[in-house]
C-alpha positions as CSV (number, residue, x, y, z in Angstrom):
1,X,4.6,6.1,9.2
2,X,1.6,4.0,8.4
3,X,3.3,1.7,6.4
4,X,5.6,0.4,9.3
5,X,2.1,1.0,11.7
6,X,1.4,-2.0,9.1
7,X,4.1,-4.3,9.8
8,X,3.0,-4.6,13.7
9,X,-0.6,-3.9,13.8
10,X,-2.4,-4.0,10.9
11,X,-5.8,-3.6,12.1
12,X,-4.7,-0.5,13.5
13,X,-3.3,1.0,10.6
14,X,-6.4,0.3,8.6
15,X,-8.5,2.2,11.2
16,X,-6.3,5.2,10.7
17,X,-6.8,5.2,7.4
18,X,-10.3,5.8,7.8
19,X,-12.5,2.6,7.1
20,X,-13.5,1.7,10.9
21,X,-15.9,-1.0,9.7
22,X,-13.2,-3.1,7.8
23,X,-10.5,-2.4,10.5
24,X,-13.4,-4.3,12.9
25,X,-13.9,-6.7,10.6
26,X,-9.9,-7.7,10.0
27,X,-9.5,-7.4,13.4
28,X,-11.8,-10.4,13.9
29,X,-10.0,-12.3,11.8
30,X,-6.5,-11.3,12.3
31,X,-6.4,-12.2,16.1
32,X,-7.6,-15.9,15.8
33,X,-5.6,-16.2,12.4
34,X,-2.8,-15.3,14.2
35,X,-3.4,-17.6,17.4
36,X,-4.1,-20.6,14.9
37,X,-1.7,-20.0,12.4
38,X,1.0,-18.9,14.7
39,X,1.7,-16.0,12.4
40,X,1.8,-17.4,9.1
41,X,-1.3,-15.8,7.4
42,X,0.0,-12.0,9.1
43,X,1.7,-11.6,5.6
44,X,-2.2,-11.3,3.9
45,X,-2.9,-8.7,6.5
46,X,0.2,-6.6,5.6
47,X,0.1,-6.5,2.5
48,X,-4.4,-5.8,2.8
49,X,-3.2,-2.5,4.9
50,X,-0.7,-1.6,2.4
51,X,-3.2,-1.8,-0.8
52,X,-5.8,0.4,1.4
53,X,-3.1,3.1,2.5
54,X,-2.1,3.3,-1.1
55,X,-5.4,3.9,-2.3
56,X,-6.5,6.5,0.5
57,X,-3.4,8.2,-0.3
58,X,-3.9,7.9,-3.9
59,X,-7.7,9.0,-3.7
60,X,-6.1,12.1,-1.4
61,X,-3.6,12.7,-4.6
62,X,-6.6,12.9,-7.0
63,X,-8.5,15.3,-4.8
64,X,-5.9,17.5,-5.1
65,X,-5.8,17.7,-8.7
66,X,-9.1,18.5,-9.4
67,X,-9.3,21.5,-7.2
């Protein structure tokens, strides 16, 4: 469900992973590169949420293992 959070709002699905900081920080970014751009550059954000849910999930998989 995160993944297609992604798509649409990927600030949003980066906060939801768990890294508030960075979600503030892409946010900053995202909104005027979107304005500027006119959507071009949203790609890059897509694909930055994906990598991070992928590695939350994957550190969450690790976790598991060692327990």
């Amino acid at each position: 469900m995160n993944y297609v959070l992604a798509l649409f709002l990927p600030p949003l699905s980066i906060l939801l992973t768990g890294r508030p900081l960075l979600a503030f920080v892409v946010f900053l970014i995202w909104v005027p590169a979107i304005i500027f751009s006119g959507g071009l550059t949203h790609p890059m954000f897509i694909v930055l949420a994906w990598i991070i849910i992928y590695e939350r999930r994957d550190e969450r998989r690790s976790r598991k293992r060692t327990f």
